[in-house]
N, CA and C atoms as a LAMMPS dump frame, in Angstrom:
ITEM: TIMESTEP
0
ITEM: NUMBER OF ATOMS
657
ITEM: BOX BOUNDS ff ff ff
-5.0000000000000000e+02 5.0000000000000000e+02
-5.0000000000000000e+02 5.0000000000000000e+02
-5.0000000000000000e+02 5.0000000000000000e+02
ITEM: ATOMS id mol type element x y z
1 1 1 N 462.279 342.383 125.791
2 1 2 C 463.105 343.581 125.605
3 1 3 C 462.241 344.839 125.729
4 2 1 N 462.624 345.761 126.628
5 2 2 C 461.401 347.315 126.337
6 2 3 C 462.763 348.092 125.413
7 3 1 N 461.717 348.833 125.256
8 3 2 C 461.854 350.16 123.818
9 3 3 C 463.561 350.813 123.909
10 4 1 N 464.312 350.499 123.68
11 4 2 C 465.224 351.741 123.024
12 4 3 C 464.736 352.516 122.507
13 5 1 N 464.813 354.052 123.186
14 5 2 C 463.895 355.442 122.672
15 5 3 C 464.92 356.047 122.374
16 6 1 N 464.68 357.47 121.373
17 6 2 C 465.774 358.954 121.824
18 6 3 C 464.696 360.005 122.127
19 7 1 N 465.466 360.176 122.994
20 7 2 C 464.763 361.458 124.157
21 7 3 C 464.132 362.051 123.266
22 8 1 N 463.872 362.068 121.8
23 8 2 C 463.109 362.854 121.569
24 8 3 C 461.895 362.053 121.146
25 9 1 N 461.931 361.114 121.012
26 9 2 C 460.509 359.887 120.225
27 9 3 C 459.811 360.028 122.79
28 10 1 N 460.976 360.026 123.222
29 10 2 C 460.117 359.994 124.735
30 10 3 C 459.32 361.205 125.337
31 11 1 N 460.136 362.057 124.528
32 11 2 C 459.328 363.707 125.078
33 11 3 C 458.169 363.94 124.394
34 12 1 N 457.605 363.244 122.607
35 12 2 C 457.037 363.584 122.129
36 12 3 C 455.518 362.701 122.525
37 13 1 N 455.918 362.06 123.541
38 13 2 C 454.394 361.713 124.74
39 13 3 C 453.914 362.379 125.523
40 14 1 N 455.096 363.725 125.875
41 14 2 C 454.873 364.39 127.012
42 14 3 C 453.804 365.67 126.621
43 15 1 N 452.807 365.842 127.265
44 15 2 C 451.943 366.88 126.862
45 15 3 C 451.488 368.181 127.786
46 16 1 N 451.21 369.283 127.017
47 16 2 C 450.955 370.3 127.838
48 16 3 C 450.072 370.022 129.318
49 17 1 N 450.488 369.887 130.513
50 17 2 C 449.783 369.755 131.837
51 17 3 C 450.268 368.403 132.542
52 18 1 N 451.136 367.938 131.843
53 18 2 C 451.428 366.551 132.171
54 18 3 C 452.375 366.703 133.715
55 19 1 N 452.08 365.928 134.172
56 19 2 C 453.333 365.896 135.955
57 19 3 C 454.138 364.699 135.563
58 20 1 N 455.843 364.912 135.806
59 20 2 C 456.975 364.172 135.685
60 20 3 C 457.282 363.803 137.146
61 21 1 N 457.993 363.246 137.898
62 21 2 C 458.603 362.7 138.56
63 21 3 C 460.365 362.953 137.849
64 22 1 N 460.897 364.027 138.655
65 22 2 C 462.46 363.789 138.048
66 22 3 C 463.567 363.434 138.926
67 23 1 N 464.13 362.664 138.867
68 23 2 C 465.075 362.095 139.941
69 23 3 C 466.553 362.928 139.722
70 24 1 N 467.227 362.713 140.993
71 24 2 C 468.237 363.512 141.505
72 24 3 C 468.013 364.282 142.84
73 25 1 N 469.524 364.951 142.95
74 25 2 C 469.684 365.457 144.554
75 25 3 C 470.522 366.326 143.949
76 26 1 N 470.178 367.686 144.021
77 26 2 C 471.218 368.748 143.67
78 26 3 C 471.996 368.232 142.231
79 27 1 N 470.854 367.845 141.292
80 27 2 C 471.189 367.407 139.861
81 27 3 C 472.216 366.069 139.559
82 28 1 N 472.256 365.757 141.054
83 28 2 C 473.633 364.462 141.174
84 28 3 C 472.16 363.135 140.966
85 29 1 N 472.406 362.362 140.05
86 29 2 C 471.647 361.49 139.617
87 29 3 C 470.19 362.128 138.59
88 30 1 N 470.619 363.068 137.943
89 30 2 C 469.286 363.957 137.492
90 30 3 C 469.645 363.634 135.737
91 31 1 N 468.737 363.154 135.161
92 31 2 C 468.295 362.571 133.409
93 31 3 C 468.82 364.126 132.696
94 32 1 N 469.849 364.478 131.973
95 32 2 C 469.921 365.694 132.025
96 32 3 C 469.248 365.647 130.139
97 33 1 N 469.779 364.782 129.769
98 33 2 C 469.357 363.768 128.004
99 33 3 C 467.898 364.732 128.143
100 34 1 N 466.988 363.831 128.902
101 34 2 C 465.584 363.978 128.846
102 34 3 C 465.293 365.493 129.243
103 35 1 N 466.096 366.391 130.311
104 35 2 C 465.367 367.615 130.281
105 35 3 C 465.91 368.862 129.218
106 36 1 N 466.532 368.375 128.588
107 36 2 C 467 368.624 127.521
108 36 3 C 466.437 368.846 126.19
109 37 1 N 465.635 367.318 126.05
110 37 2 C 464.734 367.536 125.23
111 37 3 C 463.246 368.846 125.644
112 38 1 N 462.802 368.786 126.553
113 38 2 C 461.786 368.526 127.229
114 38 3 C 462.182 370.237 127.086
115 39 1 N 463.101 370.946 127.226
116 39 2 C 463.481 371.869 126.843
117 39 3 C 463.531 372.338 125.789
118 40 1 N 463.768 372.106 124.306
119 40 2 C 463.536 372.061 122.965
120 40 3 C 461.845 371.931 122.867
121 41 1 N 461.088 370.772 122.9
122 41 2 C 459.791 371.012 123.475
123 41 3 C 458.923 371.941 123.431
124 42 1 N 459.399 372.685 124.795
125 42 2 C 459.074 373.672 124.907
126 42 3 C 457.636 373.198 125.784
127 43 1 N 457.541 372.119 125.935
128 43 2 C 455.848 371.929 127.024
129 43 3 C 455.437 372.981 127.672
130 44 1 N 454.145 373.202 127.67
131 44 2 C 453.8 373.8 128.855
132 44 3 C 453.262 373.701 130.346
133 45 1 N 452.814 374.315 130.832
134 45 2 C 452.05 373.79 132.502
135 45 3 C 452.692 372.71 132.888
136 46 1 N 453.785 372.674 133.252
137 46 2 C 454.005 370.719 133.466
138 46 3 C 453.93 371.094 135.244
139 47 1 N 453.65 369.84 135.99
140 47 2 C 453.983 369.817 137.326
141 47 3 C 455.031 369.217 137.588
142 48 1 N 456.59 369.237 138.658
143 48 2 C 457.277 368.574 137.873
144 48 3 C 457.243 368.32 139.908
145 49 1 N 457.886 367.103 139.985
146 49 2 C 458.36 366.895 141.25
147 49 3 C 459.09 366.597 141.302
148 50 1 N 460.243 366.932 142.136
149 50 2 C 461.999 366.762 142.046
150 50 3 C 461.96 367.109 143.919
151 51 1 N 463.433 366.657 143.589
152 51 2 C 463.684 367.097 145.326
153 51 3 C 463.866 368.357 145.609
154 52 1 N 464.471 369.069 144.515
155 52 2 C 464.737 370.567 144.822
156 52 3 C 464.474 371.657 143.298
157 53 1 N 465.002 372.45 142.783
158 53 2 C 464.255 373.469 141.3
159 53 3 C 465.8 373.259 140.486
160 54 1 N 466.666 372.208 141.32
161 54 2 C 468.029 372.462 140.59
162 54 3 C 469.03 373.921 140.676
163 55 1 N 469.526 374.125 139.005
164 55 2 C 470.399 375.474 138.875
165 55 3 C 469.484 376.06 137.89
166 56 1 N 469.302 377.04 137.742
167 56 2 C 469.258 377.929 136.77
168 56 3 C 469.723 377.42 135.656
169 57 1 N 470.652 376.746 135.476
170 57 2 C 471.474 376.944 134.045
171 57 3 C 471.786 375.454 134.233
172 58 1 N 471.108 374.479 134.488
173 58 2 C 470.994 372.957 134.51
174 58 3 C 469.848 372.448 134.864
175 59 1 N 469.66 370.914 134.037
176 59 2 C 468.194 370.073 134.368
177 59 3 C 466.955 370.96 134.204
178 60 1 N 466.26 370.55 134.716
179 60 2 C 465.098 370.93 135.805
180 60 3 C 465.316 372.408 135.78
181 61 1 N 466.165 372.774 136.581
182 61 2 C 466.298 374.372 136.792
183 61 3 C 465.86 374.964 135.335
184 62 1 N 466.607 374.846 134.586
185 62 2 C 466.065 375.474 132.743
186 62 3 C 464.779 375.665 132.684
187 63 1 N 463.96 374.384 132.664
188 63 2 C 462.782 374.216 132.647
189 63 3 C 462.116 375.531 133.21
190 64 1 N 462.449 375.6 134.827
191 64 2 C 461.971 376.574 135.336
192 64 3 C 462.24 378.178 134.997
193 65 1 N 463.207 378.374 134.83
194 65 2 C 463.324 379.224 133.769
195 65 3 C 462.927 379.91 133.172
196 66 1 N 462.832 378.742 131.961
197 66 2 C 462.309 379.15 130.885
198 66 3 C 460.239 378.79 130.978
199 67 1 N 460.174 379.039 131.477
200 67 2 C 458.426 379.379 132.344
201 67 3 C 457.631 378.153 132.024
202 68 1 N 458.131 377.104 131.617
203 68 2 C 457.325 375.799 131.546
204 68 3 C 457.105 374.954 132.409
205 69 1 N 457.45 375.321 133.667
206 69 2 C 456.826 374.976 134.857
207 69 3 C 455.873 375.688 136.112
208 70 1 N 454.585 375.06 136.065
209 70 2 C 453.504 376.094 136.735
210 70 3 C 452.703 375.629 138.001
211 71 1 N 453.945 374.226 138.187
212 71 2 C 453.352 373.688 139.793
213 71 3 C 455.024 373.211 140.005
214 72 1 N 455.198 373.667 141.153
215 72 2 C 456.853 372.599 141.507
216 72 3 C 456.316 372.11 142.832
217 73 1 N 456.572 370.758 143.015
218 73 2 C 456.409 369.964 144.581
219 73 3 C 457.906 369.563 144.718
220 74 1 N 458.62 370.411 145.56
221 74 2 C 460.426 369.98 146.027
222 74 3 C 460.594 370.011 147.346
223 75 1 N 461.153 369.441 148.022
224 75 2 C 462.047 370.345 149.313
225 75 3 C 462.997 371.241 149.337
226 76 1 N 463.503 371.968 148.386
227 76 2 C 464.014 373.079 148.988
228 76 3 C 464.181 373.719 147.268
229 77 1 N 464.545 374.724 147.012
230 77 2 C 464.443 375.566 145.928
231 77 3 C 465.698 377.05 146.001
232 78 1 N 466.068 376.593 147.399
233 78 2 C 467.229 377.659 147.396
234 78 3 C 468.137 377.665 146.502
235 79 1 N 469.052 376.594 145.858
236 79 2 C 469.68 376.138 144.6
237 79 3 C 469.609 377.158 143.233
238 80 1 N 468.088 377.465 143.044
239 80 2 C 467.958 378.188 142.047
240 80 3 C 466.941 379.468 142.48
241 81 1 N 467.518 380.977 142.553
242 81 2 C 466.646 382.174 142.678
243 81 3 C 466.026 382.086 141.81
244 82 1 N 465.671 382.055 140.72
245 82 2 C 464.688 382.375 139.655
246 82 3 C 462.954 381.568 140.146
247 83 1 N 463.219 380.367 140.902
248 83 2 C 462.329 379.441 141.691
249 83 3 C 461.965 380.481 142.437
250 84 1 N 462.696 380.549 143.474
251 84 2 C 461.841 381.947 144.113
252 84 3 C 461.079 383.077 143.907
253 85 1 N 461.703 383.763 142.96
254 85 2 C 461.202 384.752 142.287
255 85 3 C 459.817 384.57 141.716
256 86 1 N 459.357 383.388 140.805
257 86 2 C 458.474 382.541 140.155
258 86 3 C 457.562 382.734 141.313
259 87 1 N 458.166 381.672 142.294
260 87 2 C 457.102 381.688 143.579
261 87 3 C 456.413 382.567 144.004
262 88 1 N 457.349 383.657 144.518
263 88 2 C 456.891 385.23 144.905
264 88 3 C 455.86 386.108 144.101
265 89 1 N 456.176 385.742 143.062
266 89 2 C 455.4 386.378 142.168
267 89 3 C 454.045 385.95 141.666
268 90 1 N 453.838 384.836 142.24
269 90 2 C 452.811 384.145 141.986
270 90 3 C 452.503 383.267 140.249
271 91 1 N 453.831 383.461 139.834
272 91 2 C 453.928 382.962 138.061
273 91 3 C 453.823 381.354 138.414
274 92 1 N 454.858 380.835 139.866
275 92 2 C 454.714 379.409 139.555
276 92 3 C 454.441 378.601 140.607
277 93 1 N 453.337 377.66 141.375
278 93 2 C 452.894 377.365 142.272
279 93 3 C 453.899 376.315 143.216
280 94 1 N 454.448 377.065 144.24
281 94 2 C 455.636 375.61 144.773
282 94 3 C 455.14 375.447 146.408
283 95 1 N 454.812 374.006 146.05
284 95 2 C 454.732 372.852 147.266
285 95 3 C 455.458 372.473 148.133
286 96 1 N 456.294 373.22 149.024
287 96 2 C 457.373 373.096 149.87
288 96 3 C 457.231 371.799 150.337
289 97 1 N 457.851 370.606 150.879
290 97 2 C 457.505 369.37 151.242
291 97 3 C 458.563 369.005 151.932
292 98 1 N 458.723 369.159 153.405
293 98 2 C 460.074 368.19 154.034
294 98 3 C 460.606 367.168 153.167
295 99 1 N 461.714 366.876 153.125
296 99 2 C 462.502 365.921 152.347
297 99 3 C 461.944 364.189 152.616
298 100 1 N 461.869 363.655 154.194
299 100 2 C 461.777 363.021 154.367
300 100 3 C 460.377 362.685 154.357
301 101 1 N 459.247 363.365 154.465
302 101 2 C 457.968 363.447 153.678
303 101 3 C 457.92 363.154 152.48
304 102 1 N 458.607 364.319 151.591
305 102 2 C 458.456 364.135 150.12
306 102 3 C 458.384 362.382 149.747
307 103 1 N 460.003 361.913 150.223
308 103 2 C 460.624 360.918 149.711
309 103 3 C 459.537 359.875 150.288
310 104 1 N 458.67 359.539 151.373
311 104 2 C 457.912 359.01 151.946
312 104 3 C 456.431 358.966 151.371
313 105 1 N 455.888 360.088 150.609
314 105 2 C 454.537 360.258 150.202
315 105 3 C 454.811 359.42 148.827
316 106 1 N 456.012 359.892 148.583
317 106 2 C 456.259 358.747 146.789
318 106 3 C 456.703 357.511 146.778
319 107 1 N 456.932 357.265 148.109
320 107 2 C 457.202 355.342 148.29
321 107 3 C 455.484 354.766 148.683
322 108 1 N 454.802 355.23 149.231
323 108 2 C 453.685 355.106 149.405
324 108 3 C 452.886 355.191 148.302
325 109 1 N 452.932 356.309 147.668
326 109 2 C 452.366 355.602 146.403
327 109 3 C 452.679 354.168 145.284
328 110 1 N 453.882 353.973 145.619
329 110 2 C 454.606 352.877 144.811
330 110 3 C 453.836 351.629 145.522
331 111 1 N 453.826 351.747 146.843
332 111 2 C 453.563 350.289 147.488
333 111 3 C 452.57 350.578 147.494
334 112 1 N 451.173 351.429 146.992
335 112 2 C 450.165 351.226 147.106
336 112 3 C 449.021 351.444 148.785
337 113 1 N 449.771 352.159 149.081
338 113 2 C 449.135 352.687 150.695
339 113 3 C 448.715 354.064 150.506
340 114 1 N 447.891 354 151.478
341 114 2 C 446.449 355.034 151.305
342 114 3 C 447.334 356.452 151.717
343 115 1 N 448.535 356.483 152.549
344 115 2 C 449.327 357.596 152.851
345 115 3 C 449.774 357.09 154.104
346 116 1 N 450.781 357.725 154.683
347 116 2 C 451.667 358.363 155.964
348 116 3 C 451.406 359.067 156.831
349 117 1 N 451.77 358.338 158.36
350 117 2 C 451.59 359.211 159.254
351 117 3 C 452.945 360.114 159.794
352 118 1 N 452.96 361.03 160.123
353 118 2 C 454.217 361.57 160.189
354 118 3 C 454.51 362.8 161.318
355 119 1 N 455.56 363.153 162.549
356 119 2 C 455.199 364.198 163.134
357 119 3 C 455.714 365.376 162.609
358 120 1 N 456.462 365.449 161.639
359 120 2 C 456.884 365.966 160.832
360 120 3 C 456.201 367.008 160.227
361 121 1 N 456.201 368.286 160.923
362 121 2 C 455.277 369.404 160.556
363 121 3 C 454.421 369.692 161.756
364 122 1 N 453.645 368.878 162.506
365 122 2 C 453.136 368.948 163.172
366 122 3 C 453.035 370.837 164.012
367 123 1 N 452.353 371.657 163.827
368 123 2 C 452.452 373.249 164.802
369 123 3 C 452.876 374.107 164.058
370 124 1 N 453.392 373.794 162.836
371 124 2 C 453.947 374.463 161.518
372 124 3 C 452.676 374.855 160.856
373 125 1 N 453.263 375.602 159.415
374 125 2 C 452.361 375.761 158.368
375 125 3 C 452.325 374.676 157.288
376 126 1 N 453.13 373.534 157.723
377 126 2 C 453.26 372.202 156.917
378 126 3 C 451.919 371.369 157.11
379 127 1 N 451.422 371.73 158.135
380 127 2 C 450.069 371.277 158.924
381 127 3 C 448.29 371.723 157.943
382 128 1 N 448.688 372.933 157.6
383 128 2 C 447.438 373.39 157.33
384 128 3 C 446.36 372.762 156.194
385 129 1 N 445.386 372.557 156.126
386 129 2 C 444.505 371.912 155.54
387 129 3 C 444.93 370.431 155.57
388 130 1 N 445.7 369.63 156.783
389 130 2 C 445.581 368.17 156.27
390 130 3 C 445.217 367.65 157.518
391 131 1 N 445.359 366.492 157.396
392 131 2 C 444.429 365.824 158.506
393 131 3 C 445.165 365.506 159.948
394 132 1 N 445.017 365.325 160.885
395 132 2 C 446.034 365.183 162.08
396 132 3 C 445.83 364.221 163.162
397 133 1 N 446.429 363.483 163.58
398 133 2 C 445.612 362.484 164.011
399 133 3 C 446.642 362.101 165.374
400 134 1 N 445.793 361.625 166.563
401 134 2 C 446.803 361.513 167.518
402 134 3 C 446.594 360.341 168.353
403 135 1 N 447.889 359.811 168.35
404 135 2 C 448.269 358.227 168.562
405 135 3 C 449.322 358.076 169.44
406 136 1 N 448.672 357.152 170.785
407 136 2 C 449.388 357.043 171.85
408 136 3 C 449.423 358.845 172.434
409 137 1 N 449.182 359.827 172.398
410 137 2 C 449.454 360.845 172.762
411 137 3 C 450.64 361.952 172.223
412 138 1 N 450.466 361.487 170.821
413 138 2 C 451.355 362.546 170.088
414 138 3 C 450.443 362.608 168.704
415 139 1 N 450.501 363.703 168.517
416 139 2 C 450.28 364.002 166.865
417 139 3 C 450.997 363.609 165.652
418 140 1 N 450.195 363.623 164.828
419 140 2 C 450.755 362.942 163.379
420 140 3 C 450.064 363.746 162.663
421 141 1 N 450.817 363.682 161.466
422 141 2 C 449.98 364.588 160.226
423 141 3 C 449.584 363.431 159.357
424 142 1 N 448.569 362.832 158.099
425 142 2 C 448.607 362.454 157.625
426 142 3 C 448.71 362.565 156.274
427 143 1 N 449.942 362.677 155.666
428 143 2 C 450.406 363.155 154.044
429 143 3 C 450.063 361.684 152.994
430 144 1 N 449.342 362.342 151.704
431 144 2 C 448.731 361.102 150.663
432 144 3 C 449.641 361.227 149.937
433 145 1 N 449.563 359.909 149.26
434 145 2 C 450.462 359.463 147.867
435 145 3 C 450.972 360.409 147.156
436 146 1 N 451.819 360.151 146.169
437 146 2 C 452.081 361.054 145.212
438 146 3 C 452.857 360.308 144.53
439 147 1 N 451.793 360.925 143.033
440 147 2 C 452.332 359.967 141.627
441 147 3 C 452.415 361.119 141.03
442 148 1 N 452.671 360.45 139.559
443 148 2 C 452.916 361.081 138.471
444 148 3 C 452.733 360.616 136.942
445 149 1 N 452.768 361.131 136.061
446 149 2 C 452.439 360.816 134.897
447 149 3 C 453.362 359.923 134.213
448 150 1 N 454.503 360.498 134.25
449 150 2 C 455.774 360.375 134.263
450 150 3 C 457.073 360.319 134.959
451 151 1 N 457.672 359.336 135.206
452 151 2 C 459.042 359.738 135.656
453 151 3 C 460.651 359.418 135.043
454 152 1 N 461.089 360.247 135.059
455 152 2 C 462.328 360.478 134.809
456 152 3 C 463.413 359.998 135.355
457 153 1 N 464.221 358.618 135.204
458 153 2 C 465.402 358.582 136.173
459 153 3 C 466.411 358.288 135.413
460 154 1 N 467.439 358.554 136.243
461 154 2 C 468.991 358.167 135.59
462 154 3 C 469.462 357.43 135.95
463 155 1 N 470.215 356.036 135.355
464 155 2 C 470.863 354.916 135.743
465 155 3 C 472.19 354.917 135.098
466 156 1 N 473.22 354.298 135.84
467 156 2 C 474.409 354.158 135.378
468 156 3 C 474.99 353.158 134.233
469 157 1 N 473.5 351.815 134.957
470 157 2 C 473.932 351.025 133.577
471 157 3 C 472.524 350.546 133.143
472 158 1 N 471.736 350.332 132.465
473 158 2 C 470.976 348.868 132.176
474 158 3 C 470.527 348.664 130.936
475 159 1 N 470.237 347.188 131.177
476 159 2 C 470.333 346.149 130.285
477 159 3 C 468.992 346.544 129.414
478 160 1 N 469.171 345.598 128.178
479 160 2 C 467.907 345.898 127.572
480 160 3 C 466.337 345.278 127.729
481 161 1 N 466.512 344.869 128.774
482 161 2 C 465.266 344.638 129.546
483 161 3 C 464.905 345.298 130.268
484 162 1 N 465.627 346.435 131.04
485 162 2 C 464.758 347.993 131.42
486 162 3 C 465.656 347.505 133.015
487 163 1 N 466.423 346.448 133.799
488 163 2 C 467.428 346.606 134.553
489 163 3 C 468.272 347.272 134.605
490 164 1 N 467.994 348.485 136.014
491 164 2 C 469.277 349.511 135.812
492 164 3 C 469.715 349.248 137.388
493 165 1 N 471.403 350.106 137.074
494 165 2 C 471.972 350.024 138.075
495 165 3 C 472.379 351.271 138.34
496 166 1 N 472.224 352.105 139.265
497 166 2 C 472.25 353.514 139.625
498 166 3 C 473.408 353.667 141.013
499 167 1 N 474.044 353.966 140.402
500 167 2 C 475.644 353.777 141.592
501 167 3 C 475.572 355.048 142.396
502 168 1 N 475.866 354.394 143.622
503 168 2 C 476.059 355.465 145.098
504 168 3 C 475.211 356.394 145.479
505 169 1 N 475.711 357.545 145.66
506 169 2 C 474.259 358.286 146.323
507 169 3 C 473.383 359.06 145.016
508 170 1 N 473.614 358.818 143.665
509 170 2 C 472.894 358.77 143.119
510 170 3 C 471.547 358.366 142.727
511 171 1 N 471.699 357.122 143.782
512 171 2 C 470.641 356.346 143.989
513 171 3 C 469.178 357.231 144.358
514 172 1 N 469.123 358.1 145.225
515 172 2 C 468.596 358.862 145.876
516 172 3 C 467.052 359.08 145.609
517 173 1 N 466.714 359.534 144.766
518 173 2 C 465.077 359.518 144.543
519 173 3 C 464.717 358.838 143.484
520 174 1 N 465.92 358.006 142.627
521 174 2 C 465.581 357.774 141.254
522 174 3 C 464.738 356.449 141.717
523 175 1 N 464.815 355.61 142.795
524 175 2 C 464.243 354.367 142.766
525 175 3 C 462.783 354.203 143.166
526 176 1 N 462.028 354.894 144.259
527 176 2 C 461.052 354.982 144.33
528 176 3 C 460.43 356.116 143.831
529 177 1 N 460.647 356.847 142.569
530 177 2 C 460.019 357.645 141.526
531 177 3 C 459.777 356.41 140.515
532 178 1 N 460.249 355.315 140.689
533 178 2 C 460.477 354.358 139.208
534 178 3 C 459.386 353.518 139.968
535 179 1 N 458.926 353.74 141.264
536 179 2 C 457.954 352.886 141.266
537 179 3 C 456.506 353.614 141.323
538 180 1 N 456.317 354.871 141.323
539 180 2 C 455.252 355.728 140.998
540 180 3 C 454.55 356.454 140.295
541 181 1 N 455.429 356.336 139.216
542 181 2 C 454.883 356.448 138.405
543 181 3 C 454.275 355.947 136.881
544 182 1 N 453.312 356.178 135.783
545 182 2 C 452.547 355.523 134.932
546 182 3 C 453.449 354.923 133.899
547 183 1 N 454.478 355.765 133.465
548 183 2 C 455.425 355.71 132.3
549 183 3 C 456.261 356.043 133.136
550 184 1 N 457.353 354.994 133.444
551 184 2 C 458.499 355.553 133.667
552 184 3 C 460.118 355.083 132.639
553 185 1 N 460.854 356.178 132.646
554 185 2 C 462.112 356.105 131.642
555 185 3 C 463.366 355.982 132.075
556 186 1 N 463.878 355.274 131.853
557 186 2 C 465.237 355.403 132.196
558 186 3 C 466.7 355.821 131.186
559 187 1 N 467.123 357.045 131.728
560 187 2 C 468.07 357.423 130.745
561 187 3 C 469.778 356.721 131.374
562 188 1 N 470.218 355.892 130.949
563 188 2 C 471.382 355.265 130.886
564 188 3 C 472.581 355.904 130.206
565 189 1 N 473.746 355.914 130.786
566 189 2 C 474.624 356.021 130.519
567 189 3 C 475.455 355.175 129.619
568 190 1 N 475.23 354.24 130.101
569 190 2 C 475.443 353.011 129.22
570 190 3 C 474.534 351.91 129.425
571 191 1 N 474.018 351.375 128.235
572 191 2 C 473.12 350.19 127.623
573 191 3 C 473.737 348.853 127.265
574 192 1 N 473.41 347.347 128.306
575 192 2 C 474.045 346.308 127.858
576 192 3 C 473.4 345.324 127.365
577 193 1 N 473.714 344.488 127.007
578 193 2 C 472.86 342.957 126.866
579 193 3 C 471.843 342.55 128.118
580 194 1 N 471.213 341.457 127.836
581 194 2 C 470.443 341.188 128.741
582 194 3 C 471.505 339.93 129.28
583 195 1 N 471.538 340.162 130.455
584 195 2 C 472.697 338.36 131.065
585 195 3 C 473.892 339.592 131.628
586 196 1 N 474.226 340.823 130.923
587 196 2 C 475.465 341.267 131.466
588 196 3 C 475.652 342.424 132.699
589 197 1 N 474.725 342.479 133.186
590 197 2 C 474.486 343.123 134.453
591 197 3 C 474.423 341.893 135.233
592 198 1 N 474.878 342.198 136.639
593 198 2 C 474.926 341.018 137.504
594 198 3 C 473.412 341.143 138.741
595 199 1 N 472.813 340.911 138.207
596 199 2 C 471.563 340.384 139.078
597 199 3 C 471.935 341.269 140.582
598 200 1 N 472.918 341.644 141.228
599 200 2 C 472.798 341.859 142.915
600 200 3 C 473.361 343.354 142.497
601 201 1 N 473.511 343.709 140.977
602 201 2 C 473.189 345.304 141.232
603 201 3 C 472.469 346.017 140.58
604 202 1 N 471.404 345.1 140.131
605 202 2 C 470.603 345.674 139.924
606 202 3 C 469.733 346.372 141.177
607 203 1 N 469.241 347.684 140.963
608 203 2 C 469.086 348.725 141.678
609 203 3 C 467.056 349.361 141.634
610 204 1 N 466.985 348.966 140.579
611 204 2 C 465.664 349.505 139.798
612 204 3 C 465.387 347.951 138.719
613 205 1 N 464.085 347.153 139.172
614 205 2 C 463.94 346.561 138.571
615 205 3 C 463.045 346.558 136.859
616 206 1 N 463.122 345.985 135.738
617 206 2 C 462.9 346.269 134.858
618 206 3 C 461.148 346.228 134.521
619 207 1 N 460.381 345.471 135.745
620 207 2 C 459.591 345.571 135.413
621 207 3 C 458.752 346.709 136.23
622 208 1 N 459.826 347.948 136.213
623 208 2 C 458.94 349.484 136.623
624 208 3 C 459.251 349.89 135.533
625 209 1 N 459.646 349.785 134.535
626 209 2 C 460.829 350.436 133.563
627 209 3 C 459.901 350.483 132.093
628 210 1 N 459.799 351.481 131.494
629 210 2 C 458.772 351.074 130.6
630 210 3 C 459.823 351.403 128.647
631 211 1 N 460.51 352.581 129.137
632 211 2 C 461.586 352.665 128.108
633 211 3 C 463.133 352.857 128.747
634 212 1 N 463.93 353.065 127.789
635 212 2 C 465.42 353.208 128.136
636 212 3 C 465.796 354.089 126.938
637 213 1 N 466.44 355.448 127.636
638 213 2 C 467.031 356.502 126.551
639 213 3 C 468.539 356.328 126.875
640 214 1 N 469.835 356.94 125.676
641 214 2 C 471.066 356.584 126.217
642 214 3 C 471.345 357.853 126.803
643 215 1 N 472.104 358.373 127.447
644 215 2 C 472.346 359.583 128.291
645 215 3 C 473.332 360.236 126.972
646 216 1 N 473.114 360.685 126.585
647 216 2 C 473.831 362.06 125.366
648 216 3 C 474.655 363.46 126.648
649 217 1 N 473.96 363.242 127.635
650 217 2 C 474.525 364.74 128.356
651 217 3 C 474.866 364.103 129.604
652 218 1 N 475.857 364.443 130.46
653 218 2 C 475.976 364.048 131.857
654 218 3 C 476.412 365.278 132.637
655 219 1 N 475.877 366.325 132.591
656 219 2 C 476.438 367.281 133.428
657 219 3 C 476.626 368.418 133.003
């Protein structure tokens, strides 16, 4: 069986400088329980990597906000002006990252590969300071792993063996964040027995899974 936590016994691991992994797509599959806490908190410096900075006035976005974030690695940040602003101003450091990169540098870390080749950027400013390499007669960039301290995902159901099932396009970054990172959590919506999830939906297996919080917030 792993840990039944409340988001707040899980946040109180989280420490000033720490990098999360937070799953979701425009807050659709995004732990809202955990940034919640994490918000109360009050952490500082965190690095957080998400696909995008969220809303202003949801998840992730809060965080940013409220100035406790001082590295963001997303693909896009239009969602929330205050991200920008941060950026511009030089208050908060953001890692622009093609989507299909992003999502690619953090499966690579999961499976344990040295990084990705990709043309993806290639003549851009996505290019600068990394390595480039050319195969068969085209260029590639080569983008490294990316972990985290922590990650954050949301599942629809799982069991108390850390099996979750994360329905539809929710699915989206929560599964290979659950394989990259050190501690990872899963905040559930609903929590079952072990035997009552059916094995072919499970989605996220339990042994990436290190706790399980119940989802208190959905939206």
């Amino acid at each position: 069986m792993k840990k039944i936590l409340t988001a707040k016994e899980v946040i109180t691991q989280v420490k000033d400088g720490s990098s999360i992994m937070v799953g979701g797509f425009m807050v659709c599959g995004h732990p809202f329980t955990l940034m919640e806490e994490l918000l109360k908190k009050n952490v500082k410096n965190l690095t957080i990597i998400s696909n995008d900075a969220g809303f202003p006035d949801k998840g992730v976005g809060k965080l940013i906000v409220n100035g406790q974030v001082s590295h963001l690695i997303a693909s896009h940040i239009g969602l929330n002006p205050i991200a920008g602003q941060k950026m511009n101003s030089g208050e908060m450091r953001v890692d622009l990252v093609p989507q299909g990169t992003l999502a690619e540098r953090i499966r690579a870390k999961g499976a344990g590969l040295g990084g990705i080749l990709t043309p993806t950027g290639v003549g851009t400013a996505v290019e600068n300071g990394k390595e480039k390499k050319n195969i068969n007669g085209r260029d590639y960039l080569l983008e490294l792993p990316l972990g985290a301290d922590f990650a954050f995902i949301k599942a629809s159901i799982a069991d108390k063996n850390g099996n979750c099932f994360i329905a539809k396009a929710a699915k989206n970054f929560n599964l290979i964040m659950a394989m990259a990172a050190d501690y990872v959590v899963a905040e559930a919506e609903k929590i079952v027995e072990v035997g009552e999830l059916d094995p072919d939906m499970v989605t996220v297996p339990s042994v990436f899974v290190k706790a399980i919080v119940k989802a208190e917030i959905n939206g």
